[in-house]
C-alpha positions as CSV (number, residue, x, y, z in Angstrom):
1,X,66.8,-13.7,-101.0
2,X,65.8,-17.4,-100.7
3,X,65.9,-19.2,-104.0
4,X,62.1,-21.3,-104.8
5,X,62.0,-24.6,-103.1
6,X,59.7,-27.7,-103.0
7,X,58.4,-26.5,-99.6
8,X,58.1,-22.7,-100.5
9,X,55.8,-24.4,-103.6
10,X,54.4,-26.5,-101.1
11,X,53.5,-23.3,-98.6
12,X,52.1,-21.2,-101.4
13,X,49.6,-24.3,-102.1
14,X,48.6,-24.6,-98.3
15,X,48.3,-21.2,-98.0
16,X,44.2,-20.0,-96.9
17,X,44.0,-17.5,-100.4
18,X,44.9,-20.9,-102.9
19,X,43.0,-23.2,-100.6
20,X,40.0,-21.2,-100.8
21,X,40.9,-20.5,-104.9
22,X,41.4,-24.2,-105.6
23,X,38.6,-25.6,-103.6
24,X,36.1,-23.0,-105.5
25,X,37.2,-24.0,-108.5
26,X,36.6,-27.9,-107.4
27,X,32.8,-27.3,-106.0
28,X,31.9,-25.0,-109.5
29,X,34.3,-25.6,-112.0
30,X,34.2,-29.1,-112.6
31,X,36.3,-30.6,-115.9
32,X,37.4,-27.9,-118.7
33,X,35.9,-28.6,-121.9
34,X,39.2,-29.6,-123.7
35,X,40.2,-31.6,-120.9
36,X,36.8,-33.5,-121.2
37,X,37.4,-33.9,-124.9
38,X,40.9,-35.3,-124.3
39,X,40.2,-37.7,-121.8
40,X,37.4,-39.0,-123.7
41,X,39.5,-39.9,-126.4
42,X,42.5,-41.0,-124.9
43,X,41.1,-42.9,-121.9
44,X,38.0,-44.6,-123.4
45,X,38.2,-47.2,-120.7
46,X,36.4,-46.1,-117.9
47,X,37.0,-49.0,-115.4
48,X,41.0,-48.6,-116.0
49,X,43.0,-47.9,-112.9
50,X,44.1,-43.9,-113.2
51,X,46.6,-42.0,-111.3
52,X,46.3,-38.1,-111.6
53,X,49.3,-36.4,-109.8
54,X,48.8,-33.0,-108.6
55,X,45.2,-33.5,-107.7
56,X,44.8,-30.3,-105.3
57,X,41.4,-29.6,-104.3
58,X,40.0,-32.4,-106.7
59,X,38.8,-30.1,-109.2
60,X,39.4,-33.1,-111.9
61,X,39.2,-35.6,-109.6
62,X,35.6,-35.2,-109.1
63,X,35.1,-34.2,-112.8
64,X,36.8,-37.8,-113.8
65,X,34.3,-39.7,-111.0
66,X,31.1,-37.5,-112.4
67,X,32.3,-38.8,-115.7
68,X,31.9,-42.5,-115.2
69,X,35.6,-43.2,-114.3
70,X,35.7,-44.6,-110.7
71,X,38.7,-46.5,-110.1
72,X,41.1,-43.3,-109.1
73,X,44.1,-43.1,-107.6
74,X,44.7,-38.7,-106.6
75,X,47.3,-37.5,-104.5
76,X,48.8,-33.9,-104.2
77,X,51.8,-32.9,-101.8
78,X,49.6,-30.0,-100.2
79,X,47.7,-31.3,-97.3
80,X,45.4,-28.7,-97.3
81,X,44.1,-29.0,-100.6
82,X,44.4,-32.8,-100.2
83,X,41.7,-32.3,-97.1
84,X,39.4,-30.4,-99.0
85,X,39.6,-33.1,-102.2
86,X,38.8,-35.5,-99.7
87,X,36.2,-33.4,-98.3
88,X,34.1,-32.8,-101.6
89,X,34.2,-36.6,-102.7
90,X,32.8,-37.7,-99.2
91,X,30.0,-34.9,-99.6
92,X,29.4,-36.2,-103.2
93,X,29.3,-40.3,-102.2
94,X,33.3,-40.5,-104.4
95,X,34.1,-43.1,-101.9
96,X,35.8,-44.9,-104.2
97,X,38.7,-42.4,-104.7
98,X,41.8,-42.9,-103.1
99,X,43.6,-40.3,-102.3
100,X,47.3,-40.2,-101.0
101,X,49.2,-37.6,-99.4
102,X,52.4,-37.6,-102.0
103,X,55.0,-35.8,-103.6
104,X,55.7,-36.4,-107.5
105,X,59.3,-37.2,-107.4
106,X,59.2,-39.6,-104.6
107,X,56.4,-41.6,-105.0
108,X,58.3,-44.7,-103.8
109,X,58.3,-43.2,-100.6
110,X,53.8,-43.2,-100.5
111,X,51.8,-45.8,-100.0
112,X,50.7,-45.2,-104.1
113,X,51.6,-49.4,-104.9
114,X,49.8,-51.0,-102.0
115,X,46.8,-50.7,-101.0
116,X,46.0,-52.6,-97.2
117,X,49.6,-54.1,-97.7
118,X,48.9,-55.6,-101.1
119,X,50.3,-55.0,-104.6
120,X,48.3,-52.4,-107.0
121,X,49.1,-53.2,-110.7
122,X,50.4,-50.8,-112.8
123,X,48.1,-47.9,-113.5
124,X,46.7,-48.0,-117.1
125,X,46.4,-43.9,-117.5
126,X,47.9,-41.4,-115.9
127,X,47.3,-37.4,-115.8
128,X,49.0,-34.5,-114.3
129,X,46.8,-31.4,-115.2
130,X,46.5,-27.4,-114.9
131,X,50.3,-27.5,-115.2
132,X,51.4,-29.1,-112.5
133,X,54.3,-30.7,-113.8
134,X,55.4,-27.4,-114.6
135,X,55.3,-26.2,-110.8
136,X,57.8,-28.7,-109.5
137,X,61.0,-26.0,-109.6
138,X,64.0,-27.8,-111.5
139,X,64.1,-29.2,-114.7
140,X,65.8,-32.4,-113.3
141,X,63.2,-32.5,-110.5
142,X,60.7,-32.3,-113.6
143,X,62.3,-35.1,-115.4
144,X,62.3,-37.2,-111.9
145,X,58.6,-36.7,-111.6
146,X,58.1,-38.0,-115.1
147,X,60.0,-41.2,-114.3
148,X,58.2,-41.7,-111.5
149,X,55.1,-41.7,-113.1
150,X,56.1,-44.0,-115.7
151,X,57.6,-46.3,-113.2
152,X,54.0,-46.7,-111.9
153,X,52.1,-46.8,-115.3
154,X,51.9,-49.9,-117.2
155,X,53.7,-50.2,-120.9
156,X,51.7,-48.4,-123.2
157,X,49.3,-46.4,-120.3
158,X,48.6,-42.4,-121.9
159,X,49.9,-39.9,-119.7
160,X,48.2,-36.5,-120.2
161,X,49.5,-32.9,-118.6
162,X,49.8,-29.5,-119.6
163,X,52.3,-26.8,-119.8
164,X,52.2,-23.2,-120.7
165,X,54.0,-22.5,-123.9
166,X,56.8,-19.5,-124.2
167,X,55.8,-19.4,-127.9
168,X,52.4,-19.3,-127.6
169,X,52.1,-15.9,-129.2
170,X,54.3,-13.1,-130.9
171,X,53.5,-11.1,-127.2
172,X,54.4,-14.2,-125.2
173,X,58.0,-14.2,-127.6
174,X,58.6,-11.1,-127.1
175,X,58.2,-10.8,-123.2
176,X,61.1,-13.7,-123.2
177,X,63.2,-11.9,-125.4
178,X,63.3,-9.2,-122.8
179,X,63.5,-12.2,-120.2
180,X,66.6,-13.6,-121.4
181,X,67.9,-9.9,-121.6
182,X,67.7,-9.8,-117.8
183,X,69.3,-13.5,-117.3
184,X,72.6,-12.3,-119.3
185,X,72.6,-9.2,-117.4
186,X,72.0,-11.2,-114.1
187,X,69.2,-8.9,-113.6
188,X,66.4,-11.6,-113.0
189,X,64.2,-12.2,-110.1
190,X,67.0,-13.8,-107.6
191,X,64.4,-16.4,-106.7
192,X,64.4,-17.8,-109.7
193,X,65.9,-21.0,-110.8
194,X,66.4,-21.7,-114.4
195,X,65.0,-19.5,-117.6
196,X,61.9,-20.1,-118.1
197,X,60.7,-19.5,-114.1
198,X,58.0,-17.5,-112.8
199,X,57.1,-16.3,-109.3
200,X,54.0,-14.4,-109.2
201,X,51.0,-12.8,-106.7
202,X,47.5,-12.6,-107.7
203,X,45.2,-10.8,-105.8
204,X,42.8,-13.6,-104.4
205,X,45.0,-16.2,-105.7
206,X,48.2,-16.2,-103.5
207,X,51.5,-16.8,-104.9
208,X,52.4,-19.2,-107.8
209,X,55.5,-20.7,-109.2
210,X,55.5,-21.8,-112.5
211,X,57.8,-22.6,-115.1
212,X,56.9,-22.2,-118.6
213,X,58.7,-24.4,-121.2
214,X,58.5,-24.6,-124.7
215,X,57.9,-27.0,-127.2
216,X,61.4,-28.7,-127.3
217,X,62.0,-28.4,-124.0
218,X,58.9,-30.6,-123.3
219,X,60.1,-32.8,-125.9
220,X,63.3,-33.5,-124.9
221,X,61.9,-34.1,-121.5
222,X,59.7,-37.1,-122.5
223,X,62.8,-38.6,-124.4
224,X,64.7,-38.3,-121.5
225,X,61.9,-40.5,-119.3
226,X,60.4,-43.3,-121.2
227,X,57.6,-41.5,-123.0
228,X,56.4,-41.3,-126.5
229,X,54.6,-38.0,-127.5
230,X,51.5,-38.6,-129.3
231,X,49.7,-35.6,-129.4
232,X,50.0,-31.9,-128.5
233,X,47.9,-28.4,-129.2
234,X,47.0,-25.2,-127.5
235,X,43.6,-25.5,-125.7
236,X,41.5,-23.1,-127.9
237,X,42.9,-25.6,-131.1
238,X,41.0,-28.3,-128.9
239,X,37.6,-26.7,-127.8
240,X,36.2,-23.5,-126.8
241,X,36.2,-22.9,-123.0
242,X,33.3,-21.1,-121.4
243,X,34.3,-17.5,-119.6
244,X,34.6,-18.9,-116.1
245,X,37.2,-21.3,-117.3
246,X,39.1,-18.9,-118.9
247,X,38.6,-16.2,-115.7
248,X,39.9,-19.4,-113.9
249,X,43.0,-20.3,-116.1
250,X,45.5,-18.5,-119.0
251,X,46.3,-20.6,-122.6
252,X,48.0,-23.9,-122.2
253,X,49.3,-26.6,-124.3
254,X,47.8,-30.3,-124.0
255,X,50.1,-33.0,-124.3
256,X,49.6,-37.0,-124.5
257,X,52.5,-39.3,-124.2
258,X,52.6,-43.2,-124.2
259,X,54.8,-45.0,-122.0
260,X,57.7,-46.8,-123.5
């Protein structure tokens, strides 16, 4: 059995099931609460130039533009859900937005710091949300895409992302207790990469890697790439999300770093 990949990832995104998922979510969903509260407060500059990684179906994308801040930079690696982003910010006048076709961990290789063959500055803010770090499978892949991003970030820019958290309840704990059971035993899911993987199937969903860290992990990450934590919490600690959100997404933990 074939171990996960960028391009299985890749696949599972530009599969019809997630296209259709992500693109619902985009038209209806708009910004989460929490995320609108953190943005707010850590990007108070609305004319700064922002980067968000992972955009998909421009869920966030849109939700930044309907929010005031108009000088975006999206891309996403899935060109399916990079169409239908595009899509929704023509049919909303976003024509501001540019989006790239990209992958996180090799952003030199995009056309993300030029723009009609000139230089783009540095981006002052940069996000990566709905844990989409966290679907990038390898931990030094993970760490890549972080230095990537803060090679394109100006000194001091906020970078804000989630993760799920392994410790986010005793349940949660106790479902990776019997995890690392099955990694000493070798008994795992043979896809899997590293401890802390997931490969899953929802019924109208598709399939979906993931990789949930926790805390330290996360921690030790940021050291390792040039960024300063300055902030982290479990959504419901940050604001209460209405039902669809919560249909739409599980717990996950905020985090704001500063570049180094």
């Amino acid at each position: 059995m074939k171990k996960i990949s960028a391009a299985t990832v890749r696949a599972d995104f530009n599969d019809p099931l997630a296209v259709v998922h992500y693109t619902r979510a985009a038209h209806f969903l708009g910004l989460w609460e929490s995320e609108r509260v953190l943005i707010e407060r850590h990007f108070p500059d609305r004319a700064a130039p922002l980067l968000e990684a992972g955009c998909g179906a421009g869920r966030a994308t849109l939700g930044l533009w309907d929010q005031g801040y108009q000088n975006i930079t999206a891309f996403d690696f899935a060109e399916e859900l990079l169409a239908q982003a595009r899509s929704l910010a023509t049919e909303r006048a976003a024509t501001s937005i540019r989006f790239l076709h990209a992958d996180a961990t090799r952003l030199s290789d995009s056309q993300l710091l030029t723009f009609h063959s000139q230089p783009i500055p540095p981006f002052s803010g940069a996000l990566f949300l709905f844990n989409g770090l966290m679907q990038i499978p390898r931990r030094a892949k993970r760490r890549t895409a972080l230095r990537e991003l803060h090679r394109v970030c100006a000194p001091g820019a906020p970078f804000l992302f989630t993760t799920h958290d392994r410790d986010n309840s005793p349940t949660e704990r106790a479902l990776w207790r019997l995890e690392a059971l099955r990694w000493e035993r070798g008994e795992q899911d043979p896809r899997l990469l590293e401890f802390g993987d997931r490969y899953f199937e929802e019924a109208g969903t598709g399939r979906t890697f993931m990789h949930l860290p926790d805390r330290a992990e996360i921690l030790a990450d940021l050291a390792a790439t040039g960024w300063t934590p300055v902030f982290d919490a479990l959504r419901r600690q940050i604001a209460a999300e209405s039902p669809a959100v919560r249909a739409f997404s599980d717990e996950c933990r905020f985090w704001v770093a500063h570049r180094n």
